[in-house]
N, C-alpha and C positions, 0 to 999 in steps of 0.2 A: 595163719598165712592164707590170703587168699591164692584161690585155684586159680591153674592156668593164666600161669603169670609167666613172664618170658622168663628163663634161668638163664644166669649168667655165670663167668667164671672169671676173679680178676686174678691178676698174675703180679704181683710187688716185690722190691728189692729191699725197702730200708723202712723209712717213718711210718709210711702207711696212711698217709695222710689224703690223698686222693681214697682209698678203700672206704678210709672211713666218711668221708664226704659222699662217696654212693650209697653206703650205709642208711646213715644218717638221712639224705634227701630223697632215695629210689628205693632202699631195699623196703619190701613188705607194700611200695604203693604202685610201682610202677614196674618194675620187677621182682624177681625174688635170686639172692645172690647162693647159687647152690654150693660153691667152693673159693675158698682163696687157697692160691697157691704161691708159696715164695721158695727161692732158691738159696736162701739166707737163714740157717737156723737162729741166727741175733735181730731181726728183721724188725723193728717197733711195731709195725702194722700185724706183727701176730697178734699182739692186744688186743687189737680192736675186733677182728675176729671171732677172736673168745668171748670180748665182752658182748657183742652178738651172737653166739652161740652156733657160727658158721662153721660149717667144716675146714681145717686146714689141713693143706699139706704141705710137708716142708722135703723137699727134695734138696739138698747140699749141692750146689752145682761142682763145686770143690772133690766132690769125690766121683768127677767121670775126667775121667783124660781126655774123652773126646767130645765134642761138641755134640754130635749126632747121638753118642749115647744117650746126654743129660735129656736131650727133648725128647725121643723115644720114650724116654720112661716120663716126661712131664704130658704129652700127648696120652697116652697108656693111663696115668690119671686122670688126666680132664676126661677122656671117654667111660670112664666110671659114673661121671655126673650127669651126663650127656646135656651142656649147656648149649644156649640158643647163640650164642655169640661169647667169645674170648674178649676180653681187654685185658688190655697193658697198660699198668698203669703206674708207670714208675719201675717195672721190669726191667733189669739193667743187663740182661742180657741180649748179645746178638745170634738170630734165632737161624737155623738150618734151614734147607728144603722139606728137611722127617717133619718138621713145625708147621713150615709157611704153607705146605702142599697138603696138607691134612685140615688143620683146624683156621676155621673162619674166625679172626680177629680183626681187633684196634690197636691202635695205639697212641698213647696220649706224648708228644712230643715240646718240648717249651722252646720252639721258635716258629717265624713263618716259613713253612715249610714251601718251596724245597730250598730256602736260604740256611743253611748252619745245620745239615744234618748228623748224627752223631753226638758226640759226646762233647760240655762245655758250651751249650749252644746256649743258653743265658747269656754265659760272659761274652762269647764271639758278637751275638747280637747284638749285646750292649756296647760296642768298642764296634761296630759296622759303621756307616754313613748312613743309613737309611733313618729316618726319623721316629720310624717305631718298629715295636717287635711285638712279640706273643706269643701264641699256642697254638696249635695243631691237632686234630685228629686224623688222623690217615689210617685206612688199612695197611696191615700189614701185609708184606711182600717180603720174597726173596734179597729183594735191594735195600739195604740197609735204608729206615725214615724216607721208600721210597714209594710207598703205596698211595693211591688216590688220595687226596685229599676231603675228608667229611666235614669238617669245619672248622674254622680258624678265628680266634680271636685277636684284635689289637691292643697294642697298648703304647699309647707316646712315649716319648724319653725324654721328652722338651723339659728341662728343670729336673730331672731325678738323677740323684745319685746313683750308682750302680744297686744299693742295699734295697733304697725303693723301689727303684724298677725289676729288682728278683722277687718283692715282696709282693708287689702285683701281677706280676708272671704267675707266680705260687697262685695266688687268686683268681684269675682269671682262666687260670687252667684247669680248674675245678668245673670250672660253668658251663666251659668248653666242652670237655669228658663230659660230663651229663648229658649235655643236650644231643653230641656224637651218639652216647650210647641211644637214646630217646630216637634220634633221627633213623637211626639204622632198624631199629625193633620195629618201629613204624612203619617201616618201609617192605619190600616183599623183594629185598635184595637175601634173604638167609638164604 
């Protein structure tokens, strides 16, 4: 691994499929990914972790009753790593104050944000009037998908089915989070 390389910390719920896409295109060249973190002991993206040799943690969100607990102790992890920037990347949790006021994040969102925030924003999007939709990175904030916007991709609808149009969503959101993270490390906002 090359030195002094920005460390980063992604945070995933399910496939893992963005993780492994910053794996694959950033880790080892453009940063170095110190930890994944999922709240999901069944999470697919533990895989890919492993199969990179990254650190995981698996924190069960399921076993705090409270909200504030769960991020306490996920905050309490990432500062073990001490990464240069947080992403969210498919992280299907809604995050506290103990989170949003402590640790500097992203978050990768699949709509044009601030259109269709929360949950279902593929389908909402797709089923909107507007003519296209996409992806988002915004920092994260207190307000739920309501942090800044870092960049946004489009994507027509003109002629796609709803299957295609999530199939390019899925794709285009990859590019998106990359360059989000890229723009942000670049920059002299940490």
């Amino acid at each position: 691994m090359k030195k002094n390389l920005p460390k980063i910390a992604v945070l995933f719920s399910g496939t893992g499929t963005n993780l492994a896409y910053i794996l694959k295109h950033l880790h080892g060249r453009e940063l170095e990914v110190a930890v994944a973190l999922t709240n999901n002991p069944d999470a697919g993206g533990i895989a890919f972790a492993k199969a990179y040799r990254i650190p995981i943690e698996i924190i069960d969100s399921k076993a705090f009753s409270k909200r504030e607990d769960f991020d306490r102790q996920v905050v309490e992890r990432l500062e073990v790593y001490q990464p240069d920037l947080t992403v969210l990347a498919g992280f299907m949790r809604i995050l506290t104050p103990v989170f949003t006021g402590t640790i500097r994040a992203i978050n990768l969102h699949p709509s044009l944000l601030p259109r269709h925030k929360g949950l279902r924003a593929i389908e909402r999007s797709y089923a909107d009037a507007h003519p296209a939709g996409g992806a988002s990175v915004h920092w994260v904030s207190s307000e739920l998908d309501g942090g800044e916007v870092i960049v946004q991709k489009e994507v027509s609808k003109e002629g796609l089915s709803f299957s295609d149009y999530e199939k390019k969503i899925r794709q285009i959101e990859k590019i998106a989070l990359a360059e989000g993270i890229k723009k942000v490390l670049n920059s002299d906002v940490l």
